[in-house]
Structure formats: structure tokens, C-alpha cells
C-alpha positions in Angstrom: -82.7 123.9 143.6 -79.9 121.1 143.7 -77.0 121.3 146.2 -73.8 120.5 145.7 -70.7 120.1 148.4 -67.0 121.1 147.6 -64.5 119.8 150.4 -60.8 121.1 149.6 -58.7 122.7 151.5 -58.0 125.4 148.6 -60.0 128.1 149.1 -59.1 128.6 145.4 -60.7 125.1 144.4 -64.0 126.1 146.6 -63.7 129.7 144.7 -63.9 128.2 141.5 -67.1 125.8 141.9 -68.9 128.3 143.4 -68.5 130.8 140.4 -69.2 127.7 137.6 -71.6 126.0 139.2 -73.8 129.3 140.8 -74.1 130.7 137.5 -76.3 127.5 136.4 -78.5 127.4 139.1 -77.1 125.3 142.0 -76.7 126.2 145.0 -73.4 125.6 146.8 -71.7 125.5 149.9 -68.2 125.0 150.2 -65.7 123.8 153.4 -61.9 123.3 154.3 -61.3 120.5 156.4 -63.3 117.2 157.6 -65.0 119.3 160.5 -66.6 122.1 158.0 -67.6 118.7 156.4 -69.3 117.2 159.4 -70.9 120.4 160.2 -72.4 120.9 156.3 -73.9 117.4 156.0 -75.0 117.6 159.5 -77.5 120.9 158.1 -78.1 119.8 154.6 -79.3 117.9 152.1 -76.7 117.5 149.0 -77.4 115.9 145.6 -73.0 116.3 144.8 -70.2 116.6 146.9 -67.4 117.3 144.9 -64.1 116.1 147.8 -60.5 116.2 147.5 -58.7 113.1 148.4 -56.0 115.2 150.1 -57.5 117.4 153.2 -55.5 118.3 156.6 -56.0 115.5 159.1 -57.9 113.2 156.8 -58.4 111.7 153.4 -61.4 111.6 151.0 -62.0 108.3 151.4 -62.6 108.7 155.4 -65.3 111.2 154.5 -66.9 109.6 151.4 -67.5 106.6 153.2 -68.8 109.0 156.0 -71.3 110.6 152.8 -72.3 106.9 152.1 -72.9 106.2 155.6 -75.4 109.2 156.4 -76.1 110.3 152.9 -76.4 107.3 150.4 -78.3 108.9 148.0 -75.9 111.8 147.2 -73.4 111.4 144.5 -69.7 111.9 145.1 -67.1 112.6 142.8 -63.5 112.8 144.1 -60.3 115.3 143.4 -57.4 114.0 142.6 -53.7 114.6 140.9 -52.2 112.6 138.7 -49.5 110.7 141.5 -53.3 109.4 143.6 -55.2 108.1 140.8 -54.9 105.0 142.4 -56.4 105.8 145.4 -59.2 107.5 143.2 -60.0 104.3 141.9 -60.2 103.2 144.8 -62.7 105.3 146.0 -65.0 104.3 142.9 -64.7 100.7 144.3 -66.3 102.3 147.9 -69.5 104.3 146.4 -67.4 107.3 144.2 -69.3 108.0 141.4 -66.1 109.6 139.5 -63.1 111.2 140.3 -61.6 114.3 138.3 -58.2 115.0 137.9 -56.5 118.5 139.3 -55.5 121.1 137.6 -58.9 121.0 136.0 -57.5 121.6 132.4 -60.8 121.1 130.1 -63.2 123.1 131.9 -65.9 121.8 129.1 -65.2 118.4 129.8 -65.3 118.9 133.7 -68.7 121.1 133.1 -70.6 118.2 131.4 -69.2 115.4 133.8 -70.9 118.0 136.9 -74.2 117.8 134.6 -74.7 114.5 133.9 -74.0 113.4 137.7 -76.6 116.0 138.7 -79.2 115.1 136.2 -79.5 111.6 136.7 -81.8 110.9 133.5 -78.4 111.5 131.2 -76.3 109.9 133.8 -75.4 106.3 132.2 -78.1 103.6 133.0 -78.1 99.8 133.3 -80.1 99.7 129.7 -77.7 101.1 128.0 -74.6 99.9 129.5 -76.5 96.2 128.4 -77.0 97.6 124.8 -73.5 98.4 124.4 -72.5 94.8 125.7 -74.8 93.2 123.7 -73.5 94.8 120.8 -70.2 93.4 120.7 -71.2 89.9 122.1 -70.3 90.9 126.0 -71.9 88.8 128.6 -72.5 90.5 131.7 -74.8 88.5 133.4 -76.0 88.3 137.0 -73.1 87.5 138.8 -72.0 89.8 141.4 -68.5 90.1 140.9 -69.1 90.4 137.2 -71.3 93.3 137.8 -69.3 94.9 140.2 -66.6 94.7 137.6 -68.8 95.9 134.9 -69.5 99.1 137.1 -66.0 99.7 138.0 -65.3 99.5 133.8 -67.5 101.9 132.7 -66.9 104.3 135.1 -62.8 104.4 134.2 -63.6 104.0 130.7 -64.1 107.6 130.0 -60.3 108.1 132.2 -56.9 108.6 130.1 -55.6 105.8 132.4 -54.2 102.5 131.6 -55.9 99.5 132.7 -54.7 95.9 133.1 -57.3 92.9 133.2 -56.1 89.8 134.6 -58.5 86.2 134.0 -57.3 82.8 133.7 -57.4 81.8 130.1 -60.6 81.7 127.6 -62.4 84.4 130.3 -63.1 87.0 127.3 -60.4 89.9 128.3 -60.4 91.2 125.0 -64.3 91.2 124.9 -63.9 93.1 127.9 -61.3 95.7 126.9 -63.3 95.9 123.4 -66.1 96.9 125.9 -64.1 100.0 128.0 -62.8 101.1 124.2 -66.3 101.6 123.3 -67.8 103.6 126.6 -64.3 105.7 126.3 -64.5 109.1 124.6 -62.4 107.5 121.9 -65.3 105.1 121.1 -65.1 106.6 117.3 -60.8 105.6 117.1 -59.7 102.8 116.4 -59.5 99.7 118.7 -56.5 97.6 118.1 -55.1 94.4 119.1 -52.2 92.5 118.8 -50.9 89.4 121.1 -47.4 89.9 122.6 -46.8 86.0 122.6 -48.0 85.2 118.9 -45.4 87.0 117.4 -40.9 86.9 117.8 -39.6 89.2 119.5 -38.2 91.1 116.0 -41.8 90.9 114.8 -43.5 92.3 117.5 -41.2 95.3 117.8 -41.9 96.3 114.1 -45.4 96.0 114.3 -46.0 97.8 117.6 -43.3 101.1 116.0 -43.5 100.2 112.1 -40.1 100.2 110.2 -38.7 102.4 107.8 -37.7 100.8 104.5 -34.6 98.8 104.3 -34.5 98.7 108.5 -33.7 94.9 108.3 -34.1 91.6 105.5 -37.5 92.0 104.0 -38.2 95.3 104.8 -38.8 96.5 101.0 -41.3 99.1 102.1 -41.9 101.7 104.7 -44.5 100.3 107.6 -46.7 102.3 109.6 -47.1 100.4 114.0 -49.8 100.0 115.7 -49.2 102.5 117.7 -48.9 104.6 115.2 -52.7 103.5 113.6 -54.2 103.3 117.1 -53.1 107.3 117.8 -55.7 108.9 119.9 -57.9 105.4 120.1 -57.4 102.2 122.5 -54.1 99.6 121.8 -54.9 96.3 123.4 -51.7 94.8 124.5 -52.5 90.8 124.9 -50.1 88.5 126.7 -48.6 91.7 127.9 -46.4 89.0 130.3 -44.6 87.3 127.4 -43.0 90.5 126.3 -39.4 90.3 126.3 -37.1 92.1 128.2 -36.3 94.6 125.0 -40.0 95.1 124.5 -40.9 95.8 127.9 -38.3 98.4 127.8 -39.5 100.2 124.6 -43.4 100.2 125.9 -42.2 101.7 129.1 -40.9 105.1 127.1 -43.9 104.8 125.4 -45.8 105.2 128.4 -44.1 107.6 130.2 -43.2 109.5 127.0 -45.7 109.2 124.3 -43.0 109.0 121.9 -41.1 106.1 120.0 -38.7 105.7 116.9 -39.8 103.4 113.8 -37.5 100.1 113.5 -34.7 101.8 111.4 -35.9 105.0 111.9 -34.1 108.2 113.5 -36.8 111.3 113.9 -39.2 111.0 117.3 -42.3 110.0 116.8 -45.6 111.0 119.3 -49.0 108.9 120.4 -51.8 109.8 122.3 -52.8 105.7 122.4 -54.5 104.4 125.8 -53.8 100.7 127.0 -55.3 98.0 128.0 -53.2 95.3 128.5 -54.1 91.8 129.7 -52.3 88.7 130.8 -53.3 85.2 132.6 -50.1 85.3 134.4 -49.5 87.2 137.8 -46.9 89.9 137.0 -46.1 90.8 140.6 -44.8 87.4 140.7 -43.5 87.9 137.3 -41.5 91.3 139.1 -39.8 88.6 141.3 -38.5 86.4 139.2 -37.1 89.4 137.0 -39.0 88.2 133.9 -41.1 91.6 133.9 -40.4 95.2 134.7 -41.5 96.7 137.9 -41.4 99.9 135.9 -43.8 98.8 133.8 -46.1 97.4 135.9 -46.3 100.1 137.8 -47.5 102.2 134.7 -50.3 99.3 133.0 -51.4 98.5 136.5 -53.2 101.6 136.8 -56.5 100.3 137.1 -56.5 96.2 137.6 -59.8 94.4 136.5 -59.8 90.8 137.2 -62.5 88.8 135.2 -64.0 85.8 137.2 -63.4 82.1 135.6 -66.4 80.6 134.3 -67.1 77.8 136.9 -67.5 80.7 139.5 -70.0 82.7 137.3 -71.8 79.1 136.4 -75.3 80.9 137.1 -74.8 83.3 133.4 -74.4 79.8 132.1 -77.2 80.0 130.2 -76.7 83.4 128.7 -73.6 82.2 127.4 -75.2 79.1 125.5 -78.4 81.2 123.9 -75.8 83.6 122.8 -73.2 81.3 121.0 -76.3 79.2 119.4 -77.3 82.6 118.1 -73.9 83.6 116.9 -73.3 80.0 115.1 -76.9 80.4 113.1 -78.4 77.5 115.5 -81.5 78.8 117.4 -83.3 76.4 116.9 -81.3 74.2 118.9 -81.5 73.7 123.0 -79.5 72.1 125.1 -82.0 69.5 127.2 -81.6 69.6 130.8 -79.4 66.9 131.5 -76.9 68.4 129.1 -76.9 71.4 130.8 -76.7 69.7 134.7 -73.8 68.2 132.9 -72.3 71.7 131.6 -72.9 73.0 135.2 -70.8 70.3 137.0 -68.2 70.7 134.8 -64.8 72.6 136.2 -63.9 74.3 132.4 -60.5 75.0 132.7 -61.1 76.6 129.1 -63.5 78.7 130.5 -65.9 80.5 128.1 -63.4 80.1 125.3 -63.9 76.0 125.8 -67.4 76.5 126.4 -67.7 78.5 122.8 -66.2 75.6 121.5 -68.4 72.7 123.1 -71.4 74.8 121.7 -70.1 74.9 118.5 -69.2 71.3 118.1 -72.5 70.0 119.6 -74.3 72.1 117.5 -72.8 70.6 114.4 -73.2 67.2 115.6 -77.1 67.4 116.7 -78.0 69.7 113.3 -80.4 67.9 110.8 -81.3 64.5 114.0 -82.8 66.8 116.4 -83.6 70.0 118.1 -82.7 68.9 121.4 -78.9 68.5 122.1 -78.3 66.0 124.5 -75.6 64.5 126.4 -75.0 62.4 123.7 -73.5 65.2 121.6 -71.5 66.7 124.1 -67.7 65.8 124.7 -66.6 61.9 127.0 -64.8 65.0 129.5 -68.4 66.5 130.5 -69.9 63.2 131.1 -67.6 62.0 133.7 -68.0 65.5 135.5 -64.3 65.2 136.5 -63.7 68.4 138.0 -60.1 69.4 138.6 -60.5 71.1 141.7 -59.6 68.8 144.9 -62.6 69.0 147.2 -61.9 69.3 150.7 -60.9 67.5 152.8 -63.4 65.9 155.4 -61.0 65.3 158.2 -56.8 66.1 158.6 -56.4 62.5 159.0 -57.4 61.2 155.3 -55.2 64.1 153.5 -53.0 60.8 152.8 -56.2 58.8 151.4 -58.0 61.8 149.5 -54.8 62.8 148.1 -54.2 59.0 146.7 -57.9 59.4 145.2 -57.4 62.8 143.6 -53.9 61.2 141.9 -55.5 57.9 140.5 -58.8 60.4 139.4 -56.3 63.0 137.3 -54.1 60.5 135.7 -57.2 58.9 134.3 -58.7 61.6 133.0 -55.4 62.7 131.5 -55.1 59.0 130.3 -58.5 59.0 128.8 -57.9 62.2 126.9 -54.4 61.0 125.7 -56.3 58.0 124.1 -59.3 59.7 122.7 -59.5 60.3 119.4 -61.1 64.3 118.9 -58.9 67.1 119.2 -57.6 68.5 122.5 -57.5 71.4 124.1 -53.6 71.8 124.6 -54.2 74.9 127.0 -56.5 72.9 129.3 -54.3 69.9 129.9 -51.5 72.5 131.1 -53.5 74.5 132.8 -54.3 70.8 134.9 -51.2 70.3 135.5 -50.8 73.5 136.8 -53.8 72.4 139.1 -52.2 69.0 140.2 -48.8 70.9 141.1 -51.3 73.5 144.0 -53.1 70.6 145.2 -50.6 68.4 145.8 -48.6 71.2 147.9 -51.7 71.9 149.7 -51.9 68.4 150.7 -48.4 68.2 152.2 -49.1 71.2 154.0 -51.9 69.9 155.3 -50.3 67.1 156.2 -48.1 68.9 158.0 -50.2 71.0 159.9 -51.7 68.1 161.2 -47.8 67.0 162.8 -47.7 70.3 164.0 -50.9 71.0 165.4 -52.0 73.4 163.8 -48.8 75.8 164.0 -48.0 77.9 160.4 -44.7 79.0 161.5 -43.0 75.6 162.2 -45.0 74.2 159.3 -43.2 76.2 157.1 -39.9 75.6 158.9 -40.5 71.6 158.0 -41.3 72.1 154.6 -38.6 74.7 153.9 -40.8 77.1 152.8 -41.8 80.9 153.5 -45.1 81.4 155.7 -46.8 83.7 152.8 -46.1 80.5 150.4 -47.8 78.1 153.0 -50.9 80.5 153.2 -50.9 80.5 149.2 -51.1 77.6 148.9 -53.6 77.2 151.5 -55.7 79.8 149.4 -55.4 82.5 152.3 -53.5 85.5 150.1 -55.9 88.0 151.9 -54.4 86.7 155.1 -50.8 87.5 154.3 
């Protein structure tokens, strides 16, 4: 007989799993407080303990790390309201199979979440979490960020919560959100997706709410939004950063409403659309320079999901390159393993958007002269292996000297690109530039530092600059 724990300081809570979960067989056992807790684990054996996040003199996540500690095998499934989702989510990061949300509204719902955690055989396994990524061209790989990532996705995916993925350019956000629409419930509704900066301002607000006809020049007909044809499925919100101020203001009632008004229109319209929204930028910094709602951030940023670059995943590099030779029709091509070293020492600012790209071009290149792809058909800006990042430096008094080196090394390779004759990548030449402007402040802290011997405070003093932006740019944020 399986066991199953309930910690909540409602005896009315305790009450209730008793009766639902007795009546199939389980046996139960049910405490108040963190010492009732001790005491129970401290006798038995459980295979579910069902803890609320809220108990008198603790917290849930004090005792399920104490479960994980002393009972690793034993799922755990946290209680929650609405207001501590957050720290729910949380919990799933430290070893929470699930969370459930109080008042428990659809018992049937709650009834088969209970089943499937205590009969592990239907519980979600890494096969199919791979067939469901593989189906829609999602590369999980090994790395261990990515598959921590992965874990925390599936297991909010079947939430109503919003979630906001962050990831430099080219890292496959949408791939990702088109991966948490399909292990949702609403796996069978529409996914939508539009881009917040492709569009005008005037646009975008007519095709997120629709229009009614004659709302403005050019309306001759009556449009449905997207929010309107993505009711009850997933509405991926792209760019969500270059919203304007007008827009962010609109998806804001959305969010805390559910309801909107057509462009032109004057009756109230409802949606039961969840969001994913993604941006490259950071919108907490975006918050301080008043270019994006607090507001609103507060109600996308639910659940954050950050997807590594490419060059620190470079070990599912691989994976990436059998998959886009399969998607372009060219498996009978390889990449030799020079051309591959090459790919590996490569900084790809474009990340797997540039690599797609690379793939695609070398492919078309190499087809019909060989089945080997070789450096040769691979791009000048792989071959020099000129990496971006500015490696560190070896001793405080060469900051001058390395910084010098890193200066003459980018304004080649910017040089080289300007005179080359294939396309560029605009986005990858910006995104340098945004690379130059970091390490060239680090260096001048570092210079610093060295003056100063070592001391943050008058550093920052010298350079008129705040100590959190002197340990940003010194790549300690966790230090702040």
C-alpha cells in the first residue's frame, strides 16, 4: 500500500486528502506544523507528501529540502495560492515534483495529477519528453543547464501561468515555447505567434484585438485578433520588449482581466489565452529606464526560462548539425573533422539561428563535389576562429597591452567583414558591438582596480560609477 504525507496547517486541507485519497487505496497520515512533519518521516516511509508552502514557523521549502535530504526518493508536490506561485516554482527548481494551486477547484484534474505522481509508469518519462522535442525540431541535448531547463518546462507546462524565456538572439525561444504549448493541456488549441517588433505600433494593436469594420483607413472588413483565434490555446508574444508604451498598457488589462475591445469596437470582449512571451533584452533594466512596465513584468515574469547561448552548450553541437542536414534534404553530407574543430572554436554570436544558416549554405556549396564538407565550404569568419569574447587577462599589469590586442583583433574582423563580398549577418555585427562596449569597461575597471589595490568601493568612486555596475561588468551579478 503506497503512503502519502499531507502537511498543512488546515485541518480541513488534511480532512480532505484523507477522505479522496483513502477511498483509493492509500494510506495516509496527515500533520500540522514542521514538528508533526519531523516526527512522521522520522517513522515512515512515504511515496507523496502533499506540503503547503505556508505552515506556522516555517515554509515548504524548509521542509521539502528536509524530504529531499532524508527521503530522496519520495515525490513532493507543493500547496500553494495564487499570490506564491512564484515561490512554488521555486520549489520545482529544488526537487518539487508539482505544485497545486488552493482552493482546489477541479477536483478531477487534482485527482489524476495525485495518480500519475504515485504511479510512476504514467508519470512523464525522458522518452517521451524526447519524442515530443523531436517532433517539432527541439534540440535538447546533453547540456546540463539545458536539461535542467527542459525539466523545469514541462513541469509548468501543464500550469495556467505565464512564462517569460529570455536567450540572446538566434537561441530557439520560440522552438522552446512551441515545446511548453505542446506538453500544456491546451496541446490540441492553437499555438500562435506574432513578433512585437516586426510590426507598427497601429498594426500590432489591430492584430493582437482585431478591428471592427471602418475602425481606421483600410479597414473595409471586420477582423478577428489573435487573441481572439488563440482563445483557450498558447499566444507567443515575441520581442515582448519592443512593445510600446500603448501596447504594454492594453496587454496588461488583458492579463489581469481577460478581456479587451476590438480596434473600433465598443462591446467587451473575453480570452482564456496563456503567454509566453520572450525577449533578448533584460526587462528589469528595461523597468529602469521607463521603456517597459513594471506592471507588466510583474504579470509575464511568472515563470522565467533562460535558454543558454550556443557557444556554452557547444557539446549538442553535433545534434544540431545532423538535424539541419536532415531538415535541408542533405544526409548524405558530413561535416569532416576539421570543419567541425572549426565550428567548435567559433564564438556564434548568431547562435543556433547563424549556425542553421552556415549549415545551409555549406550544404549548397559542397552538394554535387563531395560528401564531405570541409573547411573550404564554410564561411572566411569560422576560419580565423575570432572569438568575440576577451580572454582573460594573465596578469593586472597587461590590461593596457591585452586591451590594445583585443581593439586591433575586432576592428579587423569588422574590417574584413565590411569588405567581403557574401551577405552579413546585421544582428551579429551589433550584437559585437555590444561585446566591445562590456569589454572595454571591464578593462578600465580592471585597470583601476589595479590603482586601487584591489578596493571596489573607491573603484567605483574613480570611475563615477555605482558598485553593482562595477561588479556587472566584472561579470559578478550573483555577487550584488
Amino acid at each position: 500500500m503506497k503512503k502519502v504525507l499531507v502537511i498543512d496547517d488546515e485541518r480541513e486541507v488534511g480532512n480532505f486528502f484523507r477522505h479522496l485519497l483513502e477511498e483509493k487505496g492509500y494510506d495516509v497520515k496527515v500533520g500540522l506544523n514542521a514538528e508533526d512533519f519531523s516526527n512522521l518521516i522520522s517513522l515512515h516511509s512515504f511515496d507523496l507528501a502533499l506540503i503547503d508552502v505556508k505552515l506556522p514557523g516555517t515554509d515548504g521549502l524548509h521542509l521539502l529540502k528536509q524530504l529531499k535530504a532524508t527521503h530522496p526518493s519520495c515525490k513532493a508536490v507543493i500547496m500553494t495560492g495564487y499570490s506564491t506561485v512564484k515561490t512554488a516554482v521555486e520549489a520545482i527548481k529544488n526537487g518539487a515534483n508539482d505544485y497545486i494551486e488552493k482552493p482546489f477547484d477541479d477536483i478531477s484534474q487534482l485527482e489524476k495529477t495525485l495518480e500519475d505522481l504515485l504511479n510512476s509508469e504514467k508519470f512523464s518519462s525522458p522518452a517521451n519528453t524526447d519524442k515530443l522535442a523531436d517532433t517539432i525540431g527541439f534540440i535538447i541535448g546533453n547540456n546540463k543547464k539545458m536539461n535542467e531547463l527542459v525539466k523545469l518546462a514541462e513541469k509548468i507546462a501543464k500550469k495556467n501561468i505565464n512564462v517569460l524565456i529570455e536567450g540572446e538572439t538566434g537561441t530557439g525561444k520560440e522552438v522552446l515555447a512551441h515545446f511548453i504549448h505542446n506538453m500544456s493541456l491546451r496541446y490540441d488549441q492553437p499555438f500562435v505567434r506574432i513578433n512585437c517588433g516586426a510590426v507598427s505600433e497601429t498594426l500590432l494593436e489591430s492584430e493582437l484585438f482585431g478591428h471592427e469594420k471602418g475602425a481606421f483607413t483600410g479597414a473595409i472588413k471586420q477582423k478577428k485578433g489573435i487573441f481572439e483565434i488563440a482563445n483557450n490555446g498558447t499566444l507567443f508574444l515575441d520581442e515582448i520588449g519592443e512593445a510600446s508604451q500603448a501596447i504594454q498598457v492594453q496587454l496588461l488589462r488583458v492579463l489581469e482581466t481577460g478581456e479587451y475591445f476590438r480596434v473600433g469596437g465598443e462591446s467587451i470582449r473575453k480570452t482564456n489565452t496563456r503567454i509566453i512571451a520572450a525577449t533578448n533584452k533584460n526587462l528589469a533594466e528595461a523597468v529602469q529606464e521607463k521603456t517597459f512596465r513594471e506592471d507588466l513584468l510583474y504579470r509575464l515574469d511568472v515563470v522565467k526560462l533562460r535558454i543558454p547561448p550556443l557557444r556554452n552548450r557547444i557539446e549538442d553541437l553535433p545534434l544540431f548539425l545532423d538535424y539541419f542536414l536532415k531538415k535541408i534534404n542533405a544526409s548524405h553530407l558530413t561535416f569532416s573533422d576539421e570543419s567541425i574543430e572549426l565550428m567548435k572554436n567559433y564564438n556564434w554570436p548568431g547562435n543556433v539561428r547563424e549556425l542553421f544558416n552556415i549549415v545551409k549554405r555549406a550544404a549548397t556549396l559542397a552538394d554535387g563535389e563531395t560528401n564531405i564538407i570541409t573547411p573550404k565550404y564554410l564561411p572566411d569568419k569560422l576560419k580565423t576562429s575570432f572569438s568575440f569574447q576577451l580572454t582573460k587577462f594573465p596578469k593586472a599589469s597587461t590590461v593596457h597591452d591585452d586591451l590594445e590586442a583585443y581593439l586591433s583583433n575586432w576592428t579587423k574582423h569588422i574590417l574584413s567583414l565590411w569588405k567581403q563580398q557574401d551577405d552579413i549577418d546585421l544582428e551579429q555585427v551589433l550584437d559585437s558591438i555590444k561585446e566591445l562596449e562590456k569589454q572595454i569597461g571591464r578593462s578600465f575597471v580592471l585597470k583601476s582596480l589595479k590603482k586601487h589595490t584591489g578596493d571596489r568601493k573607491k573603484t567605483a568612486e574613480a570611475l563615477n560609477i555605482t558598485t553593482r555596475q562595477l561588479r556587472y561588468l566584472l561579470n559578478e551579478k550573483g555577487k550584488i
